[in-house]
C-alpha positions, -999 to +999 in steps of 0.1 A: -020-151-251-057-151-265-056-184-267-046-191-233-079-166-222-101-186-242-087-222-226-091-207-196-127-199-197-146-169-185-137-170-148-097-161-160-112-125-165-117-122-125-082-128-121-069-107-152-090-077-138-077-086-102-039-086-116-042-056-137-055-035-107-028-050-081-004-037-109-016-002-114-016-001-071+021-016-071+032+008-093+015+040-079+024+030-044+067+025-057+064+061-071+046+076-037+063+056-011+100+070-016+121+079+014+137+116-005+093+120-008+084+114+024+117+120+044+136+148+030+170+146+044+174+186+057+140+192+062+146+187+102+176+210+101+159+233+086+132+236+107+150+236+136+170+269+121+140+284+110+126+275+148+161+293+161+158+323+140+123+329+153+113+323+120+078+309+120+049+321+100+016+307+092+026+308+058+063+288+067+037+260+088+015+262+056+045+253+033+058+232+056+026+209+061+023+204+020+060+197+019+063+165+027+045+137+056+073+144+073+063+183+069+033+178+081+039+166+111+066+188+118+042+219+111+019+201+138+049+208+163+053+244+149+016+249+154+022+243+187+056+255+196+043+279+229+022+247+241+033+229+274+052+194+258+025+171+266+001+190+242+030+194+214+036+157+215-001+153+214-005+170+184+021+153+166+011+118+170-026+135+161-010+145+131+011+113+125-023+091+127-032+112+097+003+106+080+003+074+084-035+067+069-022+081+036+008+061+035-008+028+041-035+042+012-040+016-010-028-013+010-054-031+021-068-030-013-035-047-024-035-072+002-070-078-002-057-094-036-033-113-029-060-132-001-081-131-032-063-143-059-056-178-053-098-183-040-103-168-075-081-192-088-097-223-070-131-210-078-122-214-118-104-246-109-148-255-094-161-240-126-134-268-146-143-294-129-181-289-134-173-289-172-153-319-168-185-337-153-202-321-179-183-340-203-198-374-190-232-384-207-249-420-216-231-419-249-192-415-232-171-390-229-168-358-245-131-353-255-131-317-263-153-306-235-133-326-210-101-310-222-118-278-218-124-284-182-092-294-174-073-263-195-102-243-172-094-260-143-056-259-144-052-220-159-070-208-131-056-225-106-020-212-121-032-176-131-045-171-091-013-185-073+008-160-104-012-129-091-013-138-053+025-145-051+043-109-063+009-092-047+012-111-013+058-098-016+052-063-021+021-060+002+047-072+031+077-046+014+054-019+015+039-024+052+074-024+061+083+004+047+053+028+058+065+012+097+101+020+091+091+058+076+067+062+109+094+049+136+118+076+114+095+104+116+085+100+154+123+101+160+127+135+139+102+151+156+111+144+189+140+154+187+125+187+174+102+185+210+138+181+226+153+211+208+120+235+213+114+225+250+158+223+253+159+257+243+133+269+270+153+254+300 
């Protein structure tokens, strides 16, 4: 492996810190992004019981809020309950805005390197071919130097489309999962505006 590095020349570094970080973010964002973690399956009926009961405390909305995404904007509702249903539903989506900014955390970072990667890529491929022109002088060619150039050139190239590829795959997964976990969670709570402003018919 070190002595693929050192054929590769300095610009592989770029791309090995680039790869290293997309991992660390691909990883992070698997453990985070989990439906049972964002989505807990009872939460809503439980809510809606505790609603019912005539349950609700600031500190049930406080637990509530650091339960879950989902929780939070659920407690949103809560905070809200004796509000006319324009102002409830406001303070949802107000509340889902926020959800959703910490669920697309790290994102744009990832997709960021997945543009990236293969630019990095062609920009070692540049640094090769400089060395392979480097290799010309009055006297001939160079052999090592040009085969230098070419390992640079051709590493690079490979190491930036490796990166971008399985960055580029779960930058899409993830989007779509954050959208599917936001359409899910403005269905839960409306129904929970439905039951609240049911129940007061």
């Amino acid at each position: 492996m070190l002595a693929i590095l050192q054929a590769a020349g300095w610009p592989i570094w770029l791309l090995l810190i680039a790869s290293i970080v997309a991992l660390a973010l691909i990883i992070e964002r698997l453990i985070y992004l989990r439906r049972t973690k964002i989505l807990p399956k009872q939460l809503l009926t439980e809510v809606i019981r505790v609603y019912q009961n005539c349950q609700v405390t600031p500190d049930i909305i406080n637990k509530l809020e650091t339960n879950s995404p989902l929780g939070a904007v659920l407690a949103a509702a809560l905070r809200n309950i004796d509000a006319p249903r324009d102002v409830m539903k406001e303070s949802i989506e107000e509340a889902g805005r926020g959800v959703a900014h910490v669920l697309e955390r790290f994102l744009t970072t990832l997709g960021t390197i997945a543009s990236l990667a293969p630019l990095m890529g062609l920009f070692g491929t540049v640094v090769g071919m400089i060395e392979i022109f480097g290799a010309q002088n009055a006297s001939g060619t160079n052999p090592a130097q040009l085969a230098h150039g070419i390992s640079v050139a051709l590493y690079n190239t490979g190491f930036g489309l490796a990166i971008a590829m399985p960055a580029l795959v779960f930058y899409r997964h993830f989007r779509a999962l954050v959208d599917s976990f936001i359409i899910d969670m403005e269905g839960q709570a409306v129904k929970f505006v439905d039951v609240v402003h049911g129940a007061r018919k």
